[in-house]
C-alpha positions as CSV (number, residue, x, y, z in Angstrom):
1,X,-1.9,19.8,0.1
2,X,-4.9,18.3,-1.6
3,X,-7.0,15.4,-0.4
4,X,-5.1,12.2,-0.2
5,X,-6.8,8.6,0.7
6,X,-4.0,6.1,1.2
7,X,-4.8,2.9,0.3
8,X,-2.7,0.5,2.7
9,X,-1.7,-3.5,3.2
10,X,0.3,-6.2,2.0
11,X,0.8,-7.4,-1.6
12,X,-1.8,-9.0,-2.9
13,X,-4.6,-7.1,-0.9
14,X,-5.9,-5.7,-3.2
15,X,-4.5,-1.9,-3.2
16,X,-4.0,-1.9,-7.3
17,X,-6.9,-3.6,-8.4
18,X,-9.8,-1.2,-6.3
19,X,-7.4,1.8,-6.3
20,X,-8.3,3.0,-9.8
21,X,-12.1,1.8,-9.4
22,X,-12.5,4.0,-5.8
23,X,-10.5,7.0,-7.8
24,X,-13.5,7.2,-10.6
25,X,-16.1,6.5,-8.1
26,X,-14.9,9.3,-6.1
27,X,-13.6,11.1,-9.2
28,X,-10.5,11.6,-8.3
29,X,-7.1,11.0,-9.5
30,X,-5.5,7.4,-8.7
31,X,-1.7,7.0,-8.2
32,X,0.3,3.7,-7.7
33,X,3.6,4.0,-5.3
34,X,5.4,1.1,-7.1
35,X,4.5,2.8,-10.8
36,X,6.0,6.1,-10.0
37,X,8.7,4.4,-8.2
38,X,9.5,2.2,-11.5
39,X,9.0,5.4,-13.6
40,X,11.8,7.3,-11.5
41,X,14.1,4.9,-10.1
42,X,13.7,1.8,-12.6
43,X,12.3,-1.7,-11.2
44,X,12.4,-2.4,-7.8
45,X,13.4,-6.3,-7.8
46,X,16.7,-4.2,-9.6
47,X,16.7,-2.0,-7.0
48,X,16.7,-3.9,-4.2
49,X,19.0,-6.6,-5.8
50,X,21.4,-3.8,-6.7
51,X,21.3,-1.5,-3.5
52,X,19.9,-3.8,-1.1
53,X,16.2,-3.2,1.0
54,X,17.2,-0.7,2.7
55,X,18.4,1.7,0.3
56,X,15.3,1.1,-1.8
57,X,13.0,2.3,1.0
58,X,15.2,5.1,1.4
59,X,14.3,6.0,-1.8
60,X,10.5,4.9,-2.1
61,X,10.2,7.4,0.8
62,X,11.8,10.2,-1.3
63,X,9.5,8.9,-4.2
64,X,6.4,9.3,-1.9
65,X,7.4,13.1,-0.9
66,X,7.9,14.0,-4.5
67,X,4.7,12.7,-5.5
68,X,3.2,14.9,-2.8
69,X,5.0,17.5,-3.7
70,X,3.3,17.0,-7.1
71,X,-0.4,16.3,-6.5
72,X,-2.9,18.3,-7.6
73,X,-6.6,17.5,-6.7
74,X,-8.2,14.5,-4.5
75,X,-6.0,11.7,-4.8
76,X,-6.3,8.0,-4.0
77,X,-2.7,6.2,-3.7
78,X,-2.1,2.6,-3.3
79,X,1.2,2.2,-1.3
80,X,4.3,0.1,-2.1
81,X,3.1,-3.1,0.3
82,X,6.0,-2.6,2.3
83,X,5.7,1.1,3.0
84,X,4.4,1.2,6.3
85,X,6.6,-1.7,7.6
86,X,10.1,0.1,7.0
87,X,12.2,0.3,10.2
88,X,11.9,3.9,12.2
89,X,15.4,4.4,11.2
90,X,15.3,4.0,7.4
91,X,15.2,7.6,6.8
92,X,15.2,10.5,9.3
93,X,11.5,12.0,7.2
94,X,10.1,8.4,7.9
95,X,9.0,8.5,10.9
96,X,6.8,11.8,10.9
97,X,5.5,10.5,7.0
98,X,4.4,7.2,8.7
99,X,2.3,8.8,10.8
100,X,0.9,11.0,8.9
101,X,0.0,8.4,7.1
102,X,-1.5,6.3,9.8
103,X,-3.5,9.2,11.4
104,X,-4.9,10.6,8.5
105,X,-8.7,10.2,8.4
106,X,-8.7,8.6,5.2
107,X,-6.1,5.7,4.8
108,X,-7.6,2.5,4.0
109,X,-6.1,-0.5,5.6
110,X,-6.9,-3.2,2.9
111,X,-6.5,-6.8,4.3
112,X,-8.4,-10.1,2.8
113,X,-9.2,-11.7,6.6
114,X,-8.1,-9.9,9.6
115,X,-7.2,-13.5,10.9
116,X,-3.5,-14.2,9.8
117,X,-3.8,-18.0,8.8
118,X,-6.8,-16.9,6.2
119,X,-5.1,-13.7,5.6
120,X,-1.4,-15.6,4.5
121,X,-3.3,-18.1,2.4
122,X,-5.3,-15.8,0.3
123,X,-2.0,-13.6,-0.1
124,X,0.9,-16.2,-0.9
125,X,-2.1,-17.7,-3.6
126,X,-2.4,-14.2,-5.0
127,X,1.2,-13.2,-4.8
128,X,2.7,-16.4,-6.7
129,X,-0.1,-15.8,-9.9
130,X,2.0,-12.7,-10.3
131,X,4.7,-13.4,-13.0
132,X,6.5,-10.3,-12.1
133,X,7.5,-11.6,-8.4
134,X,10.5,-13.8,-8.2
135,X,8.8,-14.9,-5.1
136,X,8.4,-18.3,-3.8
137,X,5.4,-19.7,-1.6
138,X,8.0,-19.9,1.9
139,X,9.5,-15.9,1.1
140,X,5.5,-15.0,0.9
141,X,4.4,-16.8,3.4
142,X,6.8,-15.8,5.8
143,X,6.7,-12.1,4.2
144,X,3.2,-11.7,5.5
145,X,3.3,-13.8,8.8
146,X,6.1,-11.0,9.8
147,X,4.0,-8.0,8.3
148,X,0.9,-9.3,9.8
149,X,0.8,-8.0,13.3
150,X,2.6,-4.7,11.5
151,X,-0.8,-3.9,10.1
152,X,-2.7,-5.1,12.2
153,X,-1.4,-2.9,15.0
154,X,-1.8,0.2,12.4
155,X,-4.0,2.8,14.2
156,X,-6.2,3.5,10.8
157,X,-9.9,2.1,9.1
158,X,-10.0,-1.5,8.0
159,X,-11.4,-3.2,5.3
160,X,-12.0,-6.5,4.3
161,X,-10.7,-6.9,0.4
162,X,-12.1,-10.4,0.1
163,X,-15.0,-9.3,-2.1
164,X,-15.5,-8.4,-5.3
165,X,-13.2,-4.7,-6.3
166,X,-16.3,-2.9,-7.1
167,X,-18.1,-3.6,-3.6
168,X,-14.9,-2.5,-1.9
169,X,-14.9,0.9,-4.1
170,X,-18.1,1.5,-2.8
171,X,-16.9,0.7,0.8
172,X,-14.1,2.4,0.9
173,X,-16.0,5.6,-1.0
174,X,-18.6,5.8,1.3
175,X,-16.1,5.6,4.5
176,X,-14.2,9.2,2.2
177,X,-17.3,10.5,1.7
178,X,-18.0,10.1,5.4
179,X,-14.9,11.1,6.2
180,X,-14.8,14.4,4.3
C-alpha cells in the first residue's frame, strides 16, 4: 500500500483547506473523503436524510477501503469529520480501519485549540459560513462538544490549525518528512 498521511478532526479544522497545500509541498497526491464519497454515493446531507447516519458511515467506510484499494503513490487524505467518531459497531471492517488509522505514524490530528470552549467557538463560526451545511449554531455546537473528547483521546500527532494553511503545510510536512 503506498504512503498514506491522514489528515484528521472535526469540520471546520481545517482538513480541506491545508490538505491540498501539504500534498504539493510534499508532492504527493491529495484526496478528500467527502469528494469521493459525493462522486460515488451522491451528497451526503441526501444520504444521511435518506438512509439515516448510520447507514451513511456504513458506506463512507466502504468508500474509504476502495479508495485504498485505489491509491497509487504518497497520498495525503483529509477524512470525512466524522470518520473516526463512528460507533465500534457501524461495520464489522471499522474497527481494525480505525486503528489503523490512529496508529499510523503519519495521521494528523488537526484541531484549532486543544481546549474545547476555544476549540467549539472557532468551529461552529467556521461551520455556519459554509452555505452547504444545513447546520445551525446549537447542532454545531453540540456536534463538537460530543466529538471533542473523541479526538482528543485519539492516540495520534496533534496540530494546532489556528494559523495560517501554509504554516500548517509546513508543520505537518516536516512532522512526514520526519516521520518517513
Amino acid at each position: 500500500m503506498p504512503t498514506l498521511l491522514h489528515l484528521v478532526g472535526p469540520g471546520g479544522a481545517g482538513k480541506t483547506t491545508v490538505g491540498p497545500v501539504l500534498a504539493a509541498r510534499l508532492n504527493w497526491q491529495f484526496l478528500d473523503l467527502d469528494t469521493e464519497f459525493m462522486r460515488s454515493e451522491g451528497d451526503v446531507a441526501q444520504c444521511i436524510g435518506a438512509h439515516g447516519y448510520a447507514a451513511y458511515a456504513q458506506r463512507n467506510v466502504s468508500v474509504y477501503l476502495g479508495l485504498l484499494q485505489k491509491m497509487e503513490g504518497p497520498t495525503v487524505l483529509a477524512l470525512s469529520s466524522g470518520f473516526l467518531t463512528y460507533p465500534m459497531d457501524i461495520d464489522p471492517r471499522y474497527p481494525a480501519v480505525r486503528h489503523a488509522i490512529e496508529v499510523n505514524p503519519l495521521t494528523a490530528l488537526l484541531l484549532p485549540s486543544f481546549e474545547l470552549e476555544p476549540c467549539v467557538e472557532i468551529i461552529v463560526k467556521r461551520q455556519l459560513t459554509r452555505p452547504y451545511l444545513a447546520g445551525n449554531r446549537v447542532q454545531e455546537e453540540q456536534r463538537i462538544r460530543e466529538r471533542f473528547p473523541l479526538f482528543t483521546a485519539l492516540e495520534c500527532n496533534r496540530f494546532q490549525s489556528d494559523i495560517s494553511p501554509m504554516q500548517l503545510a509546513l508543520e505537518i510536512a516536516c512532522f512526514a518528512r520526519r516521520a518517513l
